[in-house]
C-alpha positions as CSV (number, residue, x, y, z in Angstrom):
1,X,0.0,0.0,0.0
2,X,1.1,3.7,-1.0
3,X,0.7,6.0,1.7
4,X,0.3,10.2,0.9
5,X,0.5,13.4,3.0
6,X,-2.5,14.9,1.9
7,X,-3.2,18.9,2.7
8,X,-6.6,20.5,2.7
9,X,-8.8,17.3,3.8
10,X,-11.0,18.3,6.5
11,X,-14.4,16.5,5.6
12,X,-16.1,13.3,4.2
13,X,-16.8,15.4,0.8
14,X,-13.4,15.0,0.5
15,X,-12.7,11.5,1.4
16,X,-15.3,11.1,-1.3
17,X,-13.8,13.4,-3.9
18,X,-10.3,11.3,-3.7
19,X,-11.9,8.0,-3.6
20,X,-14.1,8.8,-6.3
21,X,-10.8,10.4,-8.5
22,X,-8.3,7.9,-7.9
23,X,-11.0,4.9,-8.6
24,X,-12.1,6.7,-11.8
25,X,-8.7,6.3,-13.1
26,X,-8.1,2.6,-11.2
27,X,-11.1,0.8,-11.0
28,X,-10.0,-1.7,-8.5
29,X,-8.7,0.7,-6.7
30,X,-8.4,0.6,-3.0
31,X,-8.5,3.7,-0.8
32,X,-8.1,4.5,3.4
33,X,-8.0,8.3,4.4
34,X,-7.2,8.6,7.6
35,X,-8.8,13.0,8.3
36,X,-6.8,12.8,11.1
37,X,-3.5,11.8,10.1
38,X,-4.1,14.0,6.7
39,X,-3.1,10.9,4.9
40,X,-4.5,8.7,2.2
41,X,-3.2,4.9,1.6
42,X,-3.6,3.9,-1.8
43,X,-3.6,0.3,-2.9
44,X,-3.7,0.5,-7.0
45,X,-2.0,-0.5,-10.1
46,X,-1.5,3.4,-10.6
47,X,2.2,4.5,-10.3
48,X,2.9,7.1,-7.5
49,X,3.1,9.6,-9.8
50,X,-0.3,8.7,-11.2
51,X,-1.4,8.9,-7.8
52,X,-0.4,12.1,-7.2
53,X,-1.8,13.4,-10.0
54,X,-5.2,12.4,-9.5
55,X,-5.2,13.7,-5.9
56,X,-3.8,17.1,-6.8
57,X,-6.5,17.1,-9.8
58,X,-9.3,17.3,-7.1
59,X,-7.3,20.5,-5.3
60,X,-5.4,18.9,-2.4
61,X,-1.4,18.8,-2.3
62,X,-0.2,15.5,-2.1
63,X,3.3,13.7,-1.4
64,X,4.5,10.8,-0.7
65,X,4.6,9.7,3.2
């Protein structure tokens, strides 16, 4: 499992809005956000930078933990 430092998460809206992005581009994409930790924990086929780039597509700054 990939695990990101996410910035700018503070509600289920956007768990939902990363979830929804990064299994738009990964179907069988599996995704944890932890609001407290400000970190998401990616398990996915997509490459880091993939990754990265769908979370930063939604607005949130994202790098690797």
């Amino acid at each position: 499992m990939q695990v990101f430092n996410v910035e700018g998460m503070s509600c289920g809206h956007c768990v939902k809005a990363i979830t929804q992005a990064l299994q738009a581009k990964d179907p069988a994409a599996s995704v944890r956000v932890d609001l407290a930790a400000k970190e998401v924990g990616v398990e996915s086929a997509l490459t880091t930078e993939q990754v990265i780039a769908a979370i930063t597509e939604e607005g949130y700054a994202a790098k690797v933990a």
